[in-house]
C-alpha positions as CSV (number, residue, x, y, z in Angstrom):
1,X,67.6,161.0,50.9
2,X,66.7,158.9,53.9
3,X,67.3,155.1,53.8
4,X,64.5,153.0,53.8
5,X,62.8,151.1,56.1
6,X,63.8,148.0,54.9
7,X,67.4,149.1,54.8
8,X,67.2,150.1,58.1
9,X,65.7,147.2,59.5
10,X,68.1,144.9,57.2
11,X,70.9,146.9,59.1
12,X,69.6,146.2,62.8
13,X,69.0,142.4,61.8
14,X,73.2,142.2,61.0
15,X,73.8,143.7,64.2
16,X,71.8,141.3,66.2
17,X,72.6,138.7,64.6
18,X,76.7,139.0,64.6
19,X,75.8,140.5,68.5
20,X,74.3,137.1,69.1
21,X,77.1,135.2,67.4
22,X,79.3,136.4,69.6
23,X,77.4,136.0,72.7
24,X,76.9,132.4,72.0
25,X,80.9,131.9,70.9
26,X,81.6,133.3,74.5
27,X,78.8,131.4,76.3
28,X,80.5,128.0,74.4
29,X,83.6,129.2,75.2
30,X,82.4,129.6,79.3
31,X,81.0,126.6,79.1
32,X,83.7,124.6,77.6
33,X,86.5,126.3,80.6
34,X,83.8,125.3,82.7
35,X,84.0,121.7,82.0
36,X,87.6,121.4,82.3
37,X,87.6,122.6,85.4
38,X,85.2,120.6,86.7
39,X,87.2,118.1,85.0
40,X,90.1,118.9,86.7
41,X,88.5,119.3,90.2
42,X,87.7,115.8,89.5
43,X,90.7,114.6,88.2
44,X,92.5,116.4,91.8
45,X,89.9,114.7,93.8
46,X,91.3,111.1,92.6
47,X,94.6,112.2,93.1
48,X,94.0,113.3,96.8
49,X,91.7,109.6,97.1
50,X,93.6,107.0,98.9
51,X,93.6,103.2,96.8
52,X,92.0,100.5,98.2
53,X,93.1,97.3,98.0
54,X,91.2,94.0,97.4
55,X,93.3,91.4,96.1
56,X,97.1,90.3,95.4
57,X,98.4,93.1,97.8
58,X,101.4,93.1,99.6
59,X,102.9,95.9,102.3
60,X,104.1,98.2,98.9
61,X,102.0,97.3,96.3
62,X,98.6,96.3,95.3
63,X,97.3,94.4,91.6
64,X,93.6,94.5,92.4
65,X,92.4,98.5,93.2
66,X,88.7,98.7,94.3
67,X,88.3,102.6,93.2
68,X,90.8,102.5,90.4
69,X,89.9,105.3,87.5
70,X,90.5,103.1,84.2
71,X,88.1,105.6,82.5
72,X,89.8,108.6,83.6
73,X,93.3,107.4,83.2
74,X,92.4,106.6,79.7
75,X,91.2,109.9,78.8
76,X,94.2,111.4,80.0
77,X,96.3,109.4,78.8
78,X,94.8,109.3,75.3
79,X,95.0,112.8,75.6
80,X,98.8,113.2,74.9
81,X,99.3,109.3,73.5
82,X,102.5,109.5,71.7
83,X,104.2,111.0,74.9
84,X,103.2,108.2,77.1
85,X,102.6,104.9,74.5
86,X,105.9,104.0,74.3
87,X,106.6,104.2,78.3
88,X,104.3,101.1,78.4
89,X,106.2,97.3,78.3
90,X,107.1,95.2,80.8
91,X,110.3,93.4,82.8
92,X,112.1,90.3,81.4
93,X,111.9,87.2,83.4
94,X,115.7,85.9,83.6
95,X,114.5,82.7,85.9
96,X,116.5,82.6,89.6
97,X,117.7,79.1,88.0
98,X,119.9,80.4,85.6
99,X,121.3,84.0,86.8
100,X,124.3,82.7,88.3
101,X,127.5,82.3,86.4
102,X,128.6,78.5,86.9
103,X,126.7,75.2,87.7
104,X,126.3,73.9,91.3
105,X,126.1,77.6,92.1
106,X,122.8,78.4,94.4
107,X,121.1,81.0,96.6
108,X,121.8,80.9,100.4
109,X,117.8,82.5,100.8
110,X,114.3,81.0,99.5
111,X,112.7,83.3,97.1
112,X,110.5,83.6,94.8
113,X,110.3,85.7,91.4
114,X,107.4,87.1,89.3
115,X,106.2,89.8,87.1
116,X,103.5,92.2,89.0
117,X,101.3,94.6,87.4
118,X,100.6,97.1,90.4
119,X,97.3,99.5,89.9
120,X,99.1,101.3,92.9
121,X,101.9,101.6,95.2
122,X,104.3,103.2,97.4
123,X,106.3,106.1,96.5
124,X,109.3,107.4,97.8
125,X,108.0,109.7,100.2
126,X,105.5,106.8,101.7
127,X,102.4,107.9,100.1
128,X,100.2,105.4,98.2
129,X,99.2,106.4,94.9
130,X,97.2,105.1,91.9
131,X,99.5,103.3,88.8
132,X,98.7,103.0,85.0
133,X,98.1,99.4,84.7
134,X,94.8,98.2,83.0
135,X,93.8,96.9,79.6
136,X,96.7,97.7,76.9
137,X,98.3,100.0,79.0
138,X,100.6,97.9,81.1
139,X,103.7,98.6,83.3
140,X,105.0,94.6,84.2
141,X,107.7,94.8,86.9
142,X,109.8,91.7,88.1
143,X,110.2,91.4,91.8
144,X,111.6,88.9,93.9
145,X,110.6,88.4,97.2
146,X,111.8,86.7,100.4
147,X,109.8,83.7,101.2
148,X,111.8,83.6,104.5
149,X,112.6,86.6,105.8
150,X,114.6,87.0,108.9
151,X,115.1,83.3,108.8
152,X,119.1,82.2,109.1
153,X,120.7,81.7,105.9
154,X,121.4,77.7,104.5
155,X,124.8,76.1,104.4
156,X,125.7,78.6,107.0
157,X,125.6,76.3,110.4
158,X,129.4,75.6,110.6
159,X,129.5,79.8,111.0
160,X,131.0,80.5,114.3
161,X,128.6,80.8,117.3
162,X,129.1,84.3,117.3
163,X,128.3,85.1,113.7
164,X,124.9,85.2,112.4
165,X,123.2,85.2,109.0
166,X,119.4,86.1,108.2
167,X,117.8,86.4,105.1
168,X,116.8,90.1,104.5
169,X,114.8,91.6,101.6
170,X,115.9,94.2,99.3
171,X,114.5,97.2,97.4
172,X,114.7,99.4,95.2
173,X,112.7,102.1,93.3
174,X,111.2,102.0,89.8
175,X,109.9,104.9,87.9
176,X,106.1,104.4,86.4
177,X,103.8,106.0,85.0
178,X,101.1,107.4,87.8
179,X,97.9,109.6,89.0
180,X,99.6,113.0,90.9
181,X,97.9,114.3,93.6
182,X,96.9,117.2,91.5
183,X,95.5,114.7,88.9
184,X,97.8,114.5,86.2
185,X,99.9,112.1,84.8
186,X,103.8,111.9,85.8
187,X,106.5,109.6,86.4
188,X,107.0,108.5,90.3
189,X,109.0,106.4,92.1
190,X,107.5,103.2,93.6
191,X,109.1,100.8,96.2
192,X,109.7,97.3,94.8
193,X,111.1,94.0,96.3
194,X,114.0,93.4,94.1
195,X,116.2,90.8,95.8
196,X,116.6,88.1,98.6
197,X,120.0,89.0,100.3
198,X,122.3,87.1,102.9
199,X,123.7,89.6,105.1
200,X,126.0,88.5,107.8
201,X,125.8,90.1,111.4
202,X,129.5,90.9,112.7
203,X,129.9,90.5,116.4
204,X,131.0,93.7,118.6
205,X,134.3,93.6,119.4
């Protein structure tokens, strides 16, 4: 007995049709490695880009990015949420009036303290990058900057002529959430004013 012609053609129908199934599975699945490496490339690109700066800057740090990526900080971030979510918060003002111990007691330097939220800044090995800070995801830092650097320090003029004080600004680094160079999230070091130091300059003997 030889199958009939309907059989047969049934037959070649459920091979093309799983055939063409499976074509269009690896097409979607081409496609779809397709777009995250474009994604990617892009992502990389904005890594590699170099922040520009357009308002509340200073020499390590800038609050106002003119090519900052919100929307593709956001996807990434979204991306892996619970990981990153709770890394977001911000810096407790204590107020320069009431951090030392006993009353009378004052700074030697002017300065100034705030909290900053920098969309990029410089890392430890002097490269700018861009810095998770925009709508809820925010990273507050307090600084505190010199508002006289280099100038001699106060109540210091019955010094000895050949001792002198200046007012010198310190730093340190704080870990924060940033875009790599290879366009991913990570945890960096950035360069932040932190304090407003005398610092007395010993004569040579």
């Amino acid at each position: 007995m030889y199958p009939s012609v309907s059989k047969l053609v049934e037959g070649d129908m459920s091979k093309f049709c799983y055939t063409a199934g499976v074509i269009f599975l690896l097409l979607m699945l081409q496609m779809t490695t397709a777009a995250k490496a474009g994604d990617q490339a892009t992502l990389s690109a904005l890594g590699k880009t170099t922040p520009k700066c357009k308002a509340n800057g200073t020499e390590v740090l800038c609050q106002g990015v003119e090519n900052y990526p919100a929307n593709e900080l956001e996807s990434l971030i979204k991306s892996d949420a619970t990981r990153y979510m709770e890394l977001f918060g911000e810096d407790l003002l204590i107020g320069l009036s009431t951090r030392f111990d006993h009353p009378g007691e004052e700074s030697l330097c002017r300065n100034s303290e705030r909290l900053v939220y920098p969309q990029s800044g410089l890392n430890k090995d002097e490269k700018w990058l861009f810095i998770v800070n925009h709508d809820k995801y925010k990273q507050g830092i307090r600084i505190e900057e010199c508002l006289g650097a280099g100038e001699q320090c106060s109540l210091t003029e019955s010094f000895p002529n050949n001792y002198k004080t200046e007012c010198r600004q310190h730093y340190v680094y704080r870990q924060l959430l940033s875009l790599s160079p290879q366009g991913r999230i990570v945890k960096e070091q950035f360069r932040f004013p932190a304090s407003c130091k005398c610092v007395v300059k010993v004569p040579e003997m």
